[in-house]
C-alpha angles and dihedrals in degrees: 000000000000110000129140094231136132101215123338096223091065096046103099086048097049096043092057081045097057090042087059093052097037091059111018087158089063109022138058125181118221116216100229089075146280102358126120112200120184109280087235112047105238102230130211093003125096117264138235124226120177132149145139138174114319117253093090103088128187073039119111117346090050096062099055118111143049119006097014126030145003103202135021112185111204123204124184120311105302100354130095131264121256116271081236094060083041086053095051097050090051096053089045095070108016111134124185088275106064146247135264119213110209103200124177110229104265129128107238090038093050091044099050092037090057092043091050080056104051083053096054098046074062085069096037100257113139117221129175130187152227120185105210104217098165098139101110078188107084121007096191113020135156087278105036145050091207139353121342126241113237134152102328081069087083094060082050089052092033083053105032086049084051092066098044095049087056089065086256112166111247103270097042079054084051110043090051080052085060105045085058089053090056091045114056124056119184140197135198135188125178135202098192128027122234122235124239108231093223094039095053098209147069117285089223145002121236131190115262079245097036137115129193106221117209093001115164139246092266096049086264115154128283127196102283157356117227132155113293119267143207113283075254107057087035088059099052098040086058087037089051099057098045094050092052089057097054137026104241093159110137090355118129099235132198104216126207123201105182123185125218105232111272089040100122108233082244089061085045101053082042090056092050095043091072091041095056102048083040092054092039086056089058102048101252117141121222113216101164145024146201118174112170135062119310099147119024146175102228098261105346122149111236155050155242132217113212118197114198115199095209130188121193087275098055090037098056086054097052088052090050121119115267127164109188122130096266109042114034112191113153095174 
């Protein structure tokens, strides 16, 4: 394993540490572990608590500040924070109005979010929760009862951030969570695995021609392994499964093409030139794009297209102000 690393067993506590030094006008550590809060303490909004295992860099660190959350919490590599480092953040930030706990849809994150929130109702704050499940790929897997959260979770944390920035109570800032939730549906296929720094070898093993198709953010299975394909073919086999899930015809649309980790930005744009003409073809109007890495899997090789149904309400927000470190947009 090649990695340019000090001792695995510290990586998770010096990355949130270099993320705090990176970007001391955004970011804070707490103490009490790996949890970044907002530098400034956001007052009389509702606040805005994610997290999940580290691995997924630019997720979740990157998108606290202005405009989305106040606190990410981070756990090893792939596993979810304690419900204790969940709890800390929430009472970090948590205002008189409340705080709402975005949780991809992952046993051990669910759990221990939800665990974090019973002990803080203990301390009156009021929490409330959305589960992000936007993978059309698996609906029950080793990690999940349901479908997985993936990508399509930062449009949850970029509109839901929107609203309570906006001064929104806590369920108008949910529900809009939500409607974002029912809205994007997202697709992922991979042509190399990542290594887990404590683990030392591959997750899994592909075929020099192979390809994983629906694999998960953590290099968990998909629904299938076949011989690798052109940018083009790969792209309508993801994009056929995630129109078929949800009726997009007519419909304005925000897309999401979201690399891996060791996916070159070429392979990226080739991957969204084909969206966009198939989507073109289908009447589906593109209003907005993000083409990049916003969720990885440390150094996989490969990629997931998110498509986002919006309305006037979801696309105001999109277009809202937000200045974190990994989404500058100053309006």
């Amino acid at each position: 394993m090649n990695k340019f690393i000090n001792d695995a067993a510290q990586d998770e506590n010096e990355l949130i540490q270099g993320m705090a030094k990176a970007y001391p006008k955004h970011l804070r550590k707490l103490d009490c572990g790996n949890v970044l809060v907002r530098a400034k303490k956001k007052q009389g909004k509702v606040a805005l608590i994610s997290g999940g295992g580290s691995g997924h860099e630019p997720a979740h660190g990157g998108y606290v500040g202005q405009g989305m959350l106040d606190a990410a919490v981070a756990g090893a590599v792939f596993t979810s924070p304690t419900p204790d480092q969940v709890y800390e953040g929430i009472k970090e930030i948590a205002t008189d109005v409340g705080v709402l706990m975005i949780v991809k849809n992952y046993t051990g994150d669910v759990m221990n979010f939800e665990m974090a929130a019973e002990m803080a109702a203990m301390e009156d704050i009021r929490v409330e929760e959305v589960i992000a499940c936007d993978d059309v790929a698996v609906k029950d897997s080793l990690y999940t009862v349901g479908r997985r959260g993936v990508a399509g979770t930062v449009f949850v944390h970029k509109i839901a951030g929107a609203l309570a920035e906006e001064g929104a109570s806590l369920d108008e800032v949910k529900a809009v969570a939500q409607k974002v939730i029912d809205n994007v549906r997202t697709m992922g296929a991979a042509i190399a695995p990542c290594t887990v720094p404590a683990a030392g070898k591959p997750g899994f093993v592909l075929g020099e021609d192979e390809m994983e198709v629906g694999i998960g953010i953590h290099g968990e299975p998909g629904t299938h392994r076949e011989p690798l394909k052109s940018a083009n073919e790969v792209a309508e086999l993801l994009l056929e499964r995630i129109l078929a899930d949800l009726d997009y015809a007519g419909s304005e649309v925000a897309v999401l093409i979201n690399g891996s980790g060791g996916t070159p930005l070429m392979e990226l744009y080739l991957i969204y030139n084909h969206v966009a003409d198939v989507l073109a073809e289908k009447g589906i109007q593109v209003y907005r794009t993000l083409v990049g890495e916003y969720m990885t899997s440390i150094e996989m090789q490969g990629f997931s297209v998110s498509i986002l149904r919006l309305d006037d309400e979801m696309k105001r927000l999109l277009d809202a102000p937000a200045d974190t470190p990994a989404w500058k947009e100053l309006g």
